[in-house]
C-alpha positions as CSV (number, residue, x, y, z in Angstrom):
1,X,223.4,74.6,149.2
2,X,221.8,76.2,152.1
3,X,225.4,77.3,153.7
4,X,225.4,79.6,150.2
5,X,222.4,81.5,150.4
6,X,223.9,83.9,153.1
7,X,226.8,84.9,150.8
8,X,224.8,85.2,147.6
9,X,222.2,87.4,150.0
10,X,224.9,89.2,150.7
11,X,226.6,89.8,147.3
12,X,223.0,90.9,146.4
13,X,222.5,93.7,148.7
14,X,226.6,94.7,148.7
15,X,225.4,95.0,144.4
16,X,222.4,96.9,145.2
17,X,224.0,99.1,147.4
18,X,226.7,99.7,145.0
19,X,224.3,100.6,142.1
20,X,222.4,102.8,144.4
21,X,225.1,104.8,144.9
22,X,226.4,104.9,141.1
23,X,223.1,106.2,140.1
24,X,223.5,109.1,142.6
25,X,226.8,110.4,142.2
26,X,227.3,113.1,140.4
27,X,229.2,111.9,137.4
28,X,226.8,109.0,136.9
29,X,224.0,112.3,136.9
30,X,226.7,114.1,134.2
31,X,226.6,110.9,132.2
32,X,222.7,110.5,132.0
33,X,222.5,113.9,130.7
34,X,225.2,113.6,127.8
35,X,222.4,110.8,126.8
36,X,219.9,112.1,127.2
37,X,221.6,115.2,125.0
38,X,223.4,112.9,122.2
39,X,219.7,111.7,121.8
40,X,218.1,114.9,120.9
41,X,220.9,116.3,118.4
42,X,222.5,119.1,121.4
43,X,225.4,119.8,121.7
44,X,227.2,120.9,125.3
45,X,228.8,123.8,126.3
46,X,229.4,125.9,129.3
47,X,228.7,129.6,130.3
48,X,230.2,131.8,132.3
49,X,227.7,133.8,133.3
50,X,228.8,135.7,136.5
51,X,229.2,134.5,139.4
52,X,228.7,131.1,137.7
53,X,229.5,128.5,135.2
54,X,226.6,127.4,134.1
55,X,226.0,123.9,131.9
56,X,223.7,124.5,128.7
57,X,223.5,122.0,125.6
58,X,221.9,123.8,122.0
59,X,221.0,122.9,119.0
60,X,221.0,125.5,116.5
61,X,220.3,125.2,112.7
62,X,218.9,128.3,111.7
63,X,220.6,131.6,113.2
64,X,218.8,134.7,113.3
65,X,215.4,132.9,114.0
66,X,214.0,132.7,117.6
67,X,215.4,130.7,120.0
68,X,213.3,128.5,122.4
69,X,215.4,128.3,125.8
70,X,214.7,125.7,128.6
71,X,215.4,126.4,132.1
72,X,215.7,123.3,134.2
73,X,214.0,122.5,137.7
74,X,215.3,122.9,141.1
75,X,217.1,119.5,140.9
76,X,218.3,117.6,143.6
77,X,218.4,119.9,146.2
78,X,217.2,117.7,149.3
79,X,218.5,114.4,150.3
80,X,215.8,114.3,152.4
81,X,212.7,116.8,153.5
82,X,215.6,118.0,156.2
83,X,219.0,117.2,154.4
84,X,220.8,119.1,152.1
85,X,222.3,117.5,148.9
86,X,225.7,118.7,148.2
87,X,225.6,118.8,144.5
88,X,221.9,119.8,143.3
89,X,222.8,118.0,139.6
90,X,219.2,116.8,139.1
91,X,218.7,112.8,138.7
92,X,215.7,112.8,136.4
93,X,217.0,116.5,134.1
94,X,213.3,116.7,132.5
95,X,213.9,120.0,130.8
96,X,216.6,118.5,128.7
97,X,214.3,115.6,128.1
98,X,211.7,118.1,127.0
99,X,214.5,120.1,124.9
100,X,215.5,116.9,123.3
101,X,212.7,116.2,122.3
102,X,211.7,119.4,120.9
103,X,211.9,119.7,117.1
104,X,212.6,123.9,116.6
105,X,215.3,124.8,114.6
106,X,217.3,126.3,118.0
107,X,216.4,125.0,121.0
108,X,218.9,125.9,124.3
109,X,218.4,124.1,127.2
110,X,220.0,126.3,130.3
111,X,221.2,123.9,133.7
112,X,220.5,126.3,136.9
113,X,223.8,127.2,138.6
114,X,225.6,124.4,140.3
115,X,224.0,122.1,138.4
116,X,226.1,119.4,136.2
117,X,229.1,122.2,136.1
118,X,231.8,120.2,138.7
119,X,231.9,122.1,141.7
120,X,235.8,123.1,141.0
121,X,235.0,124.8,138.3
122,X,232.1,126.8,140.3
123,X,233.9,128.2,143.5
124,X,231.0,130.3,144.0
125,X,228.8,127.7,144.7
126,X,227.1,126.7,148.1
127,X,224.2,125.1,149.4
128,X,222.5,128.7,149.8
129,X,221.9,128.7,145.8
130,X,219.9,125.9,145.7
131,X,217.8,126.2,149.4
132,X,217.1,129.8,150.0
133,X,218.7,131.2,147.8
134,X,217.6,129.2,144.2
135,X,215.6,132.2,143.1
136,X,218.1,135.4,144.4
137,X,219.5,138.0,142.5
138,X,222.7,136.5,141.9
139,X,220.7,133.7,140.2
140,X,218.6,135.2,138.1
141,X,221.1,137.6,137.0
142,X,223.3,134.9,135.9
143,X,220.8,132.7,133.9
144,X,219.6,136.2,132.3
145,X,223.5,136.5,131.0
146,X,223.3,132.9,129.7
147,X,220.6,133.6,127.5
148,X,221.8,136.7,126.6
149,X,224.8,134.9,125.6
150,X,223.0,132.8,123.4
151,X,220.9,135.4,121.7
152,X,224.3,137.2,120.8
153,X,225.4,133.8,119.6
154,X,223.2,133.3,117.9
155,X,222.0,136.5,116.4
156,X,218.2,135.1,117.7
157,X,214.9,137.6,116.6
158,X,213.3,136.6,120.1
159,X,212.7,134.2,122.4
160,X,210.6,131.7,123.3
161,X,210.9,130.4,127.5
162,X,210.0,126.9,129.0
163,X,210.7,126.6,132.6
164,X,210.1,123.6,134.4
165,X,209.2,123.0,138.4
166,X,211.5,125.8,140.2
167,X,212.9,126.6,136.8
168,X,209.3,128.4,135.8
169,X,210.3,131.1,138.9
170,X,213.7,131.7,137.5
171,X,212.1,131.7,133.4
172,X,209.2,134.0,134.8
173,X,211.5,136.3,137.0
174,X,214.1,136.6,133.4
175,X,211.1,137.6,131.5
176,X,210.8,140.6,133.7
177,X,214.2,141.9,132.8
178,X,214.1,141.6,129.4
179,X,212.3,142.9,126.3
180,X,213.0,140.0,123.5
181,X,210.6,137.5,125.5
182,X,208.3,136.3,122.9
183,X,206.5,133.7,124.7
184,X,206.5,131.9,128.1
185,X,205.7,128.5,128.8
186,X,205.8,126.6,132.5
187,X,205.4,122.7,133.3
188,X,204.7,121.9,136.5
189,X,205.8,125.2,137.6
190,X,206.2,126.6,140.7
191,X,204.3,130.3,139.7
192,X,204.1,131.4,143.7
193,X,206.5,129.8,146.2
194,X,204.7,131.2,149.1
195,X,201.7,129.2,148.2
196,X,204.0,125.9,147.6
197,X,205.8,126.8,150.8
198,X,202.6,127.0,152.4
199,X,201.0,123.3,151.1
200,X,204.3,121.6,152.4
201,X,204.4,123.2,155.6
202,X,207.8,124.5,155.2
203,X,209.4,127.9,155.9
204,X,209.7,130.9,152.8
205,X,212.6,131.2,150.5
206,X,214.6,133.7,152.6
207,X,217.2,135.2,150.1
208,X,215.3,134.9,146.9
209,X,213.0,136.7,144.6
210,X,209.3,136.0,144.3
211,X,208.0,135.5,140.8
212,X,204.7,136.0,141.3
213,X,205.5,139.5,142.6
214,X,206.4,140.5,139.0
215,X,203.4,138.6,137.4
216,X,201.5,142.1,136.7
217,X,204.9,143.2,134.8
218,X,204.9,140.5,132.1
219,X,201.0,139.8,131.7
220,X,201.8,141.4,127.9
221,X,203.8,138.1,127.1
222,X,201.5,135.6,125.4
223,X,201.9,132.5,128.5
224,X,201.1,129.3,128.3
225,X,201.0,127.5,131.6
226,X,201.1,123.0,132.0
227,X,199.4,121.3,135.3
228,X,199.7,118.1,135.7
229,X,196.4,116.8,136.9
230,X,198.4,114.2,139.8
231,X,201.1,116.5,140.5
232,X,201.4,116.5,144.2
233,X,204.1,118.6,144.3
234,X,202.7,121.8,142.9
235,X,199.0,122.5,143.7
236,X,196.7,124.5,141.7
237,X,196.1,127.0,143.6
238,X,199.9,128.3,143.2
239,X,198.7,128.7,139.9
240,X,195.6,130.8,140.6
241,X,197.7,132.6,143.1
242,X,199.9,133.8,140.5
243,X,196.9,134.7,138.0
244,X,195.2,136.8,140.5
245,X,198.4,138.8,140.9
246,X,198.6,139.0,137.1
247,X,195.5,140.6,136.8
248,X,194.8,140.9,133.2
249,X,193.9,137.4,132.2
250,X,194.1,138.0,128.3
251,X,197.5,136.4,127.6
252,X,197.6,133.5,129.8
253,X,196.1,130.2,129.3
254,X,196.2,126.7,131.5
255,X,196.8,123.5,130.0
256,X,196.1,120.2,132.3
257,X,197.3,116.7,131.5
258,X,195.0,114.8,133.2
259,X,197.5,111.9,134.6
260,X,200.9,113.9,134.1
261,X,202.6,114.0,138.0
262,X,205.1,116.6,139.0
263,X,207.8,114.6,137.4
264,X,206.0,112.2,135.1
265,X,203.7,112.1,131.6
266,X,205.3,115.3,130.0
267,X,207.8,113.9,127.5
268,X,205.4,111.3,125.9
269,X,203.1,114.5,124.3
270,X,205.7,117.1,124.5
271,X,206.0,117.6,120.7
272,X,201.9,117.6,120.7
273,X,201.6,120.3,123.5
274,X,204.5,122.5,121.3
275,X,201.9,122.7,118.2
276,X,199.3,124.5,120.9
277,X,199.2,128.3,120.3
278,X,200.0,130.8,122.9
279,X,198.7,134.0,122.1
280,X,197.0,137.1,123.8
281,X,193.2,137.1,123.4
282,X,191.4,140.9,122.4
C-alpha cells in the first residue's frame, strides 16, 4: 500500500493542475458566461462596434421602454501584479451576474472589447486595450456604438447605466457623449483612476481617458454610486475624489454594503439595491 501513495499523490496534483488550467482558459471562461446568461433569460449576440467586436447578451420584452445596459469590469487583465494576461475574458463576469439577475423588462449587458469575442474575430485587439489603454478613445467610442446599437434595436426611450469596477470609467466616460442617459449607477467602481493608481502604487493609465475629468459634465444625471465596505481594491477616497470634481452634489448619492468586497456580496441583494431611487435632490 505504501509503494501507491506516490502515484495516487501524483495523479492528484497532475488532476489539480489540469482543472486549474480548464478553469482559466478562455473557452472554459466563454462557457461560464453562457450559464451564467441561460440562467437569467439573455440571450447572446455580438456587436460590431468599430474597431471591435464586442460580446453583449439582452433580454428584451418590452421595446420602446428604457433600456438598463451593464458594462462589465476590467476582467482578467493581469496574470500577475507584473504579467499581462493575453485574453482579458474575465473569470468571475459579475456584471452579467448582476444583469441576470436583474428583473427589467430590457436589460443589455455590454462585455468590454476583447472580452469573450475569440481573438480571431477581433484583429484589433492587443494587450494595450486592456493595460493602458482600457479607458482610450477607441474604447469608449466603441462601447458608445454598442449601446447605440441597442437603443436603435430596440427603439429604447432612455437609458439607464450600471458599470462595474473599470466598467464604471467606461459607463461614466459614455454618459458624457450622450444625451439619452437617464440614470447612472457604479458598483465597486473605479470613479478616479489616478487615485486607485495611487493606493496600489502603480504607474497612470497612459493612453486612456480619465472619467473623473468629465464628472462636472454629467452631475445633471441622477447617480447612484455602490461601495463595498471590505473592498480593498477600490478605496473610498476614489469616490470622494470624483465628487469633489463633480461639484454639485444634488444628483449623486452613495450606497455602502457593509461586508460586500470588490468582487464579492453584490449579487445576493442586487434586486433589493435596484428598488432604491436615484434621483436629483432640489
Amino acid at each position: 500500500m505504501r509503494g501507491m501513495k506516490h502515484p495516487l499523490l501524483l495523479s492528484l496534483l497532475l488532476s489539480f493542475l489540469f482543472f486549474s488550467c480548464a478553469t482559466l482558459s478562455p473557452d472554459f471562461r466563454r462557457s461560464k458566461a453562457e450559464d451564467i446568461a441561460r440562467g437569467g433569460g439573455l440571450q447572446k449576440t455580438t456587436v460590431r462596434a468599430d474597431p471591435f467586436v464586442l460580446t453583449a447578451y439582452s433580454r428584451i420584452t418590452a421595446p420602446g421602454k428604457p433600456l438598463r445596459i451593464y458594462i462589465e469590469g476590467d476582467g482578467y487583465a493581469f496574470v500577475t501584479r507584473s504579467r499581462v494576461s493575453g485574453d482579458p475574458t474575465p473569470r468571475e463576469p459579475l456584471a452579467l451576474e448582476l444583469a441576470a439577475e436583474d428583473p427589467s423588462v430590457n436589460v443589455v449587458y455590454l462585455a468590454r472589447p476583447c472580452q469573450f469575442t475569440p481573438m480571431e474575430q477581433n484583429p484589433k485587439c492587443e494587450e494595450f486595450y486592456w493595460t493602458d489603454g482600457r479607458f482610450s478613445d477607441e474604447v469608449i467610442r466603441s462601447m458608445d456604438a454598442a449601446v447605440s446599437y441597442f437603443v436603435k434595436q430596440t427603439g429604447a426611450s432612455g437609458i439607464d447605466l450600471v458599470g462595474y469596477s473599470g466598467g464604471a470609467a467606461v459607463a461614466i466616460l459614455v454618459t458624457a457623449r450622450r444625451q439619452d442617459v437617464l440614470s447612472l449607477r457604479t458598483v465597486a467602481g473605479n470613479l478616479d483612476p489616478e487615485v486607485v493608481n495611487e493606493y496600489h502604487g502603480v504607474s497612470p493609465l497612459e493612453g486612456s481617458l480619465d472619467p473623473a475629468a468629465v464628472a462636472g459634465q454629467i452631475a445633471s444625471i441622477p447617480q447612484l454610486h455602490f461601495v463595498g465596505g471590505e473592498d480593498s481594491i477600490i478605496p473610498f477616497e476614489a469616490v470622494s475624489a470624483y465628487l469633489k470634481k463633480m461639484g454639485d452634489e444634488r444628483c449623486f448619492q452613495t450606497k455602502t454594503l457593509p461586508d460586500a468586497t470588490h468582487a464579492q456580496g453584490w449579487t445576493e441583494s442586487w434586486k433589493e439595491q435596484l428598488n432604491l431611487p436615484v434621483f436629483c435632490r432640489e
